[in-house]
Residue frames relative to the residue before (quaternion, step in Angstrom):
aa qw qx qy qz dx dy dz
X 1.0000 0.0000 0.0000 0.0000 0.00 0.00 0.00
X 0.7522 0.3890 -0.1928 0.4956 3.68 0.90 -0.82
X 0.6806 0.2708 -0.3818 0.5636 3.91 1.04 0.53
X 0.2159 0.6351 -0.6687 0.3209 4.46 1.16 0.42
X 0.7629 0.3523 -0.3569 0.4081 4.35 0.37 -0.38
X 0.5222 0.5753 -0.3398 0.5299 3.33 1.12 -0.41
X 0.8323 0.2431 -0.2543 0.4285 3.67 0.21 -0.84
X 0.2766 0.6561 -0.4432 0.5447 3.30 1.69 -0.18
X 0.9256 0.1485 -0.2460 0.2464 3.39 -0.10 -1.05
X 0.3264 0.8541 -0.2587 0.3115 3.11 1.64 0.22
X 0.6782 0.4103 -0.2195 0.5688 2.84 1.17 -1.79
X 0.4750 0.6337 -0.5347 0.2949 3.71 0.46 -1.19
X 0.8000 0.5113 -0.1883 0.2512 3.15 0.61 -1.91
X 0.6613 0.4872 -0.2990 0.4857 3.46 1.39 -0.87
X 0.5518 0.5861 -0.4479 0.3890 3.34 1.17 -0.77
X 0.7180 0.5234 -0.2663 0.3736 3.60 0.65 -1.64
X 0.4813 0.6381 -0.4917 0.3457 3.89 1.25 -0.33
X 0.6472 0.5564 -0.4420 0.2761 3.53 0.60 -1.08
X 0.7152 0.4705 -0.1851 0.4826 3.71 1.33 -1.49
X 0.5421 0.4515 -0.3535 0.6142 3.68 1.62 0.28
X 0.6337 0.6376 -0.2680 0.3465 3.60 0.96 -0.29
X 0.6068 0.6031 -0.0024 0.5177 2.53 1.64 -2.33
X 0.7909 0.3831 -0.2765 0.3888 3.67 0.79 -0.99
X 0.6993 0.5111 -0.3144 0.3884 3.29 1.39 -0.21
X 0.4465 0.6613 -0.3216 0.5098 3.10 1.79 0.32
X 0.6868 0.5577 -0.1281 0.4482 2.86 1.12 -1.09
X 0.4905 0.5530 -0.1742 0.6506 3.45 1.57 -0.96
X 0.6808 0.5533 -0.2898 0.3825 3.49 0.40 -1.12
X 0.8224 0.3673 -0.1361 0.4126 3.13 0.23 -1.95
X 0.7054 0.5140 -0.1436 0.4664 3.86 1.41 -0.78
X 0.5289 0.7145 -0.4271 0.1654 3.43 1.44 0.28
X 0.5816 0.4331 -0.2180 0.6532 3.66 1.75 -0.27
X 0.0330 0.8904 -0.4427 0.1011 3.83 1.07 0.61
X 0.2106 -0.8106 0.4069 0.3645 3.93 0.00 0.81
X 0.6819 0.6374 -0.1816 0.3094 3.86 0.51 -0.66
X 0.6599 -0.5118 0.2946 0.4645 3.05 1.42 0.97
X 0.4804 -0.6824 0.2110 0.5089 3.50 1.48 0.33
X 0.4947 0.6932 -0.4471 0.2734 3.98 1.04 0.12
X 0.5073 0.5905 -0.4139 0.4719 3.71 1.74 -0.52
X 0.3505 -0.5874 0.6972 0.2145 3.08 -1.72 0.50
X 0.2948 -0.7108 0.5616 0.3041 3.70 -0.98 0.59
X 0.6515 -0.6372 0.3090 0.2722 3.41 -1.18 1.78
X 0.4200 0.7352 -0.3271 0.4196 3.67 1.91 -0.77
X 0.7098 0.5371 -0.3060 0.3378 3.67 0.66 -1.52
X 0.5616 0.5389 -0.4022 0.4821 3.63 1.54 -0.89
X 0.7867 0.3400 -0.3038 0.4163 3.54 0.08 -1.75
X 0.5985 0.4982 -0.5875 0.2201 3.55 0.56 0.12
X 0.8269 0.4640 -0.2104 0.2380 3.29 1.11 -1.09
X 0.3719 0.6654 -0.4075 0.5028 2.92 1.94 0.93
X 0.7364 0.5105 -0.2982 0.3290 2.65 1.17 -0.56
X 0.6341 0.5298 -0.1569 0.5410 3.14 1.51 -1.07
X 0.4877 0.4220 -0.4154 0.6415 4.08 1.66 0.39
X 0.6419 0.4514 -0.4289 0.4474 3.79 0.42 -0.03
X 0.7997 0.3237 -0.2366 0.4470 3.13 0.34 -1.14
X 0.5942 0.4086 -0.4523 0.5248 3.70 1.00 0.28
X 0.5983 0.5052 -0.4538 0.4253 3.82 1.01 -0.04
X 0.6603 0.4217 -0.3966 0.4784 3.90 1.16 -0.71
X 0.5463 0.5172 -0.4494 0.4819 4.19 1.21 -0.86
X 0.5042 0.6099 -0.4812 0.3771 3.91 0.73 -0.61
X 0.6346 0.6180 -0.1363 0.4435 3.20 0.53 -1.99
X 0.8597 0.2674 -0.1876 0.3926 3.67 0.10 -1.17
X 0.7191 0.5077 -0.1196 0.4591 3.72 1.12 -1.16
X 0.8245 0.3276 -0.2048 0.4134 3.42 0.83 -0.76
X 0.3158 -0.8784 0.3492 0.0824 3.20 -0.21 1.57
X 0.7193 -0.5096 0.2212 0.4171 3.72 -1.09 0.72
X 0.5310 -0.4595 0.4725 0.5326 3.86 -0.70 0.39
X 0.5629 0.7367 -0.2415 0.2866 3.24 -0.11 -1.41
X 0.8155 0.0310 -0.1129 0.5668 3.61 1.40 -0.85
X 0.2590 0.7396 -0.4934 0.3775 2.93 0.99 1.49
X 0.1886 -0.7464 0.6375 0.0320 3.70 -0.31 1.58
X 0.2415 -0.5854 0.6859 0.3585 3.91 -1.31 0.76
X 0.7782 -0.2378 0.4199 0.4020 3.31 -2.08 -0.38
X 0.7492 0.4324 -0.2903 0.4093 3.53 0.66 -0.66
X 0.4572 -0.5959 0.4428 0.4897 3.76 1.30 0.24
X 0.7264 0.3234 -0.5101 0.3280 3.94 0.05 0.25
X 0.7351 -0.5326 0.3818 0.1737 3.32 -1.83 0.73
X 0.5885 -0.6031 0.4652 0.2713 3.59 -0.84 0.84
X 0.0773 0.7986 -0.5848 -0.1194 3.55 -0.55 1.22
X 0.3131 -0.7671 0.5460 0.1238 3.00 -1.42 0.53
X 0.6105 -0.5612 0.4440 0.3393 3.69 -1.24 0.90
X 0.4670 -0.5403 0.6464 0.2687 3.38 -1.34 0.21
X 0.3625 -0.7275 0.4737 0.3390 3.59 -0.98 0.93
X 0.4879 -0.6882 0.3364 0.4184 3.62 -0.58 0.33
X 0.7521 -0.2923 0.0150 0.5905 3.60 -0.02 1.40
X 0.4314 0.7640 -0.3866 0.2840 3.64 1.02 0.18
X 0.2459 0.8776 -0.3533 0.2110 3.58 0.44 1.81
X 0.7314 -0.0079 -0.3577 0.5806 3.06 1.64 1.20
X 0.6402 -0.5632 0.1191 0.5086 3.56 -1.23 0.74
X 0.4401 0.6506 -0.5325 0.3154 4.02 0.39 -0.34
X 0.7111 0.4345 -0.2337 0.5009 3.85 0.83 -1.10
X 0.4236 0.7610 -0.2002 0.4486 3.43 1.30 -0.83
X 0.8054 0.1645 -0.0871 0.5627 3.60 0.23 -1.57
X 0.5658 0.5670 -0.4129 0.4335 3.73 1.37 -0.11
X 0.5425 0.3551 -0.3920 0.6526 4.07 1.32 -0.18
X 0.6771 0.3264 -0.5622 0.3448 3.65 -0.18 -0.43
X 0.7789 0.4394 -0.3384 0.2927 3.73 0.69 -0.33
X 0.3519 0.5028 -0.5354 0.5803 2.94 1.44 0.76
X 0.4571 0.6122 -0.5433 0.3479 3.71 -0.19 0.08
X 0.8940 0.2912 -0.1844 0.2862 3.09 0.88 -1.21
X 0.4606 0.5506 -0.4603 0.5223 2.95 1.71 1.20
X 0.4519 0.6786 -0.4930 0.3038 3.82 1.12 -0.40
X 0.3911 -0.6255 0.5503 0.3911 3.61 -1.02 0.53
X 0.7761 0.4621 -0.3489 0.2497 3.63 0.47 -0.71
X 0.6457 0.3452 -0.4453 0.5154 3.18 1.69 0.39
X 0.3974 0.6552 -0.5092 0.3918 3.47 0.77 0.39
X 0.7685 0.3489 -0.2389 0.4802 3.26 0.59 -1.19
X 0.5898 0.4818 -0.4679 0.4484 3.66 0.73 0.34
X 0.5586 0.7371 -0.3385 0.1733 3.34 0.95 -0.09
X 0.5004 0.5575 -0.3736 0.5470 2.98 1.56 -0.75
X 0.8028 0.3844 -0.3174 0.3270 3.75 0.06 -0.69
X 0.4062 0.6685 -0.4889 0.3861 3.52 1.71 -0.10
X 0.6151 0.6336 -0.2170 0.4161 3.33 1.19 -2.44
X 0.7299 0.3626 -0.3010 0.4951 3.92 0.84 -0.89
X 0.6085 0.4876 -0.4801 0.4019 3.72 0.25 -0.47
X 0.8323 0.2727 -0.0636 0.4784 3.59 0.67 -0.54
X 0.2498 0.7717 -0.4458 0.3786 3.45 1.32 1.01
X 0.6723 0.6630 -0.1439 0.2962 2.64 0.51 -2.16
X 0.6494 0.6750 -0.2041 0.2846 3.49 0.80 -1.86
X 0.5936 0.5336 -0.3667 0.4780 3.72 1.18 -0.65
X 0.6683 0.6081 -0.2211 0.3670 3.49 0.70 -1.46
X 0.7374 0.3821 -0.1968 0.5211 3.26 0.82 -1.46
X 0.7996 0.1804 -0.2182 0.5296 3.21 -0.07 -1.12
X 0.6617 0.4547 -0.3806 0.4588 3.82 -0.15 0.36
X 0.7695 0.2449 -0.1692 0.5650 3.58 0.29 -1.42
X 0.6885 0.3507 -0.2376 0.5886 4.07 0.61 -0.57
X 0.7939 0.3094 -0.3218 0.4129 3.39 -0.68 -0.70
X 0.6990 0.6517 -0.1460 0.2556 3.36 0.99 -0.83
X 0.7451 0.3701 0.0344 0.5538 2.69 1.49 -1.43
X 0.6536 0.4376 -0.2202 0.5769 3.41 1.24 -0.92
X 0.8035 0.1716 -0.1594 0.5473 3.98 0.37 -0.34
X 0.6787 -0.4761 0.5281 0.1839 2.95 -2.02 0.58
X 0.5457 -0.4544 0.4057 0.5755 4.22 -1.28 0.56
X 0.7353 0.3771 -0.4605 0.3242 4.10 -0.49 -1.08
X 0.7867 0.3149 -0.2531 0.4667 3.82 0.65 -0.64
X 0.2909 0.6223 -0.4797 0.5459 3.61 1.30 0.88
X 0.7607 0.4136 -0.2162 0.4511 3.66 0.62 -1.27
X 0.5311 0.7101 -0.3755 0.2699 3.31 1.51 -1.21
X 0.5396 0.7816 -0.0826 0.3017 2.32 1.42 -2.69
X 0.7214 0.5763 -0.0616 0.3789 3.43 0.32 -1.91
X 0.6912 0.6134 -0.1735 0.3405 2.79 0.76 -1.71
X 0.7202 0.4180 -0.1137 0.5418 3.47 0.94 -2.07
X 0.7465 0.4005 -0.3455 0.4036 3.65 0.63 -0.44
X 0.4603 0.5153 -0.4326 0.5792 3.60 1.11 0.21
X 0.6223 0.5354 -0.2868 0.4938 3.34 0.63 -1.28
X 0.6613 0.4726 -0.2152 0.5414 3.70 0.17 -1.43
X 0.5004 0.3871 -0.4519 0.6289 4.40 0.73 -0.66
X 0.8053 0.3781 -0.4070 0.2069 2.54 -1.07 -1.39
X 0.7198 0.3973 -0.2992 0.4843 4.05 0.04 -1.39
X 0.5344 0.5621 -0.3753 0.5075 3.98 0.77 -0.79
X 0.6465 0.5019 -0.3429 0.4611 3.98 0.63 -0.93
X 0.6832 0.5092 -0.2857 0.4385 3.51 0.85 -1.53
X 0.5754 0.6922 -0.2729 0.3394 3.06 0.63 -1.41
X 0.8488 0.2610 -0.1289 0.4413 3.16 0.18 -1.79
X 0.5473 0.5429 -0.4372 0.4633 3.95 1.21 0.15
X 0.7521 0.3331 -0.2179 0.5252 3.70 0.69 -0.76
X 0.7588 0.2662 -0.3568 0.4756 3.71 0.38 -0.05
X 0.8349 0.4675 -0.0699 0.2820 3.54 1.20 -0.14
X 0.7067 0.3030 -0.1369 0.6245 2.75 2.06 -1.14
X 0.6031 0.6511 -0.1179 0.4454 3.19 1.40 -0.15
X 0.6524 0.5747 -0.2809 0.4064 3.12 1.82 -0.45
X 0.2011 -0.9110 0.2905 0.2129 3.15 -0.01 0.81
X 0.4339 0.6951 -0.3818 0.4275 3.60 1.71 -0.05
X 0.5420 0.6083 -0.3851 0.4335 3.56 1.52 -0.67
X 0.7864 -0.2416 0.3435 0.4530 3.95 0.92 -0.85
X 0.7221 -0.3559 0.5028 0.3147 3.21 -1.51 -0.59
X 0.4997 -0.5463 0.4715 0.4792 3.82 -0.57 1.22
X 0.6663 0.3720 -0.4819 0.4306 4.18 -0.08 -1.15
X 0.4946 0.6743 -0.3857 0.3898 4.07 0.58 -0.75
X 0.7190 0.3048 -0.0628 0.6215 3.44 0.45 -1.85
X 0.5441 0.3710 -0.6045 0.4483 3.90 -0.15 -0.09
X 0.6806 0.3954 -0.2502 0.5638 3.80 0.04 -1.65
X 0.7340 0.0359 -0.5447 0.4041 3.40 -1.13 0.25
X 0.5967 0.5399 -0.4883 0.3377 4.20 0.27 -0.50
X 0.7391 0.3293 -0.3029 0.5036 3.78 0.82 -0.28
X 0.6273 0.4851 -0.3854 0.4718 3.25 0.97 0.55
X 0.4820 0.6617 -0.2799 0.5015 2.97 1.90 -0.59
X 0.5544 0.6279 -0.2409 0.4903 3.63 1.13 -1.69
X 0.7687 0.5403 -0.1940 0.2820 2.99 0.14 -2.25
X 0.7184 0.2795 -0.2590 0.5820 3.85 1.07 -1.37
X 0.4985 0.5734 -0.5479 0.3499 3.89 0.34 0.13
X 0.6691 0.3403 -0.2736 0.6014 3.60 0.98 -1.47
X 0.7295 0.4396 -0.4387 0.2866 3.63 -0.29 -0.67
X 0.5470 0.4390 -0.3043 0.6446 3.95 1.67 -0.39
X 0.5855 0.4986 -0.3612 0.5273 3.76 0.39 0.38
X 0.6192 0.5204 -0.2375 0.5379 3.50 1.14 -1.04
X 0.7173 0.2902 -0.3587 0.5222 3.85 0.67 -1.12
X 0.3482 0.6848 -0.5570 0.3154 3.86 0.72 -0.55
């Protein structure tokens, strides 16, 4: 219960490597660019096909069944029974009940925001205002700049317990989020 922010911010952080990875490739492969610097080099595609295969076969070989997943305390991941759910027809008939659940309704509005934004920046800014090598640069530091901002704000923040109750620390930390981006926006 006292590290859910900590691994919260973990993943964020591994997730955000790929788009901290991706931009330095990008940067990389686009630093002698022929088009006045606005071409992408045709390389930057086949690389990251390439580099989505070979993370789809390392997937395959490295990541190991739930099933032998031990916590810190030496007992064994348990898992829920699906709810009579025993082939994929019944399957896609509960996920569409999801989209009647109030608690995932009401998350919707913040899905639709977490992933607004993304046109503007990377399309209308990054896009328009820089060249392909400083596109990747760009990319690069603001993944980079997510990712540690995610950690950060789980271990010094959601995690703290002197601040309250986890429902306490969720609500002021998304309000916390909420006026950081929304004071970035008037910037």
């Amino acid at each position: 219960e006292n590290q859910k922010g900590s691994f919260f911010g973990i993943f964020w952080f591994i997730f955000n490597l790929g788009g901290v990875i991706g931009g330095l490739i990008a940067l990389g492969l686009n630093l002698n660019p022929d088009d006045e610097g606005q071409a992408v080099n045709p390389a930057t595609y086949f690389t990251f096909c390439a580099l989505m295969g070979a993370g789809a076969v390392f997937a395959c070989i490295f990541v190991i069944r739930p099933s032998r997943v031990i916590k810190a305390d030496g007992t064994a991941v348990v898992f829920k029974e699906s709810r009579g759910t025993s082939n994929s027809r019944e399957e896609l008939k509960e996920i569409g009940k999801l989209f009647t659940n109030k608690h995932m309704l009401l998350l919707t509005p913040l899905i639709i925001q977490s992933n607004w934004f993304y046109t503007y920046e990377f399309g209308g800014i990054n896009g328009l205002l820089f060249d392909a090598p400083t596109r990747g640069l760009n990319s690069s530091v603001y993944w980079a700049i997510s990712g540690i901002s995610s950690y950060v704000i789980g271990v010094y923040y959601l995690d703290r317990e002197a601040i309250g109750g986890r429902r306490k620390r969720a609500t002021q930390g998304l309000i916390l989020v909420s006026a950081i981006n929304t004071g970035q926006w008037i910037y």
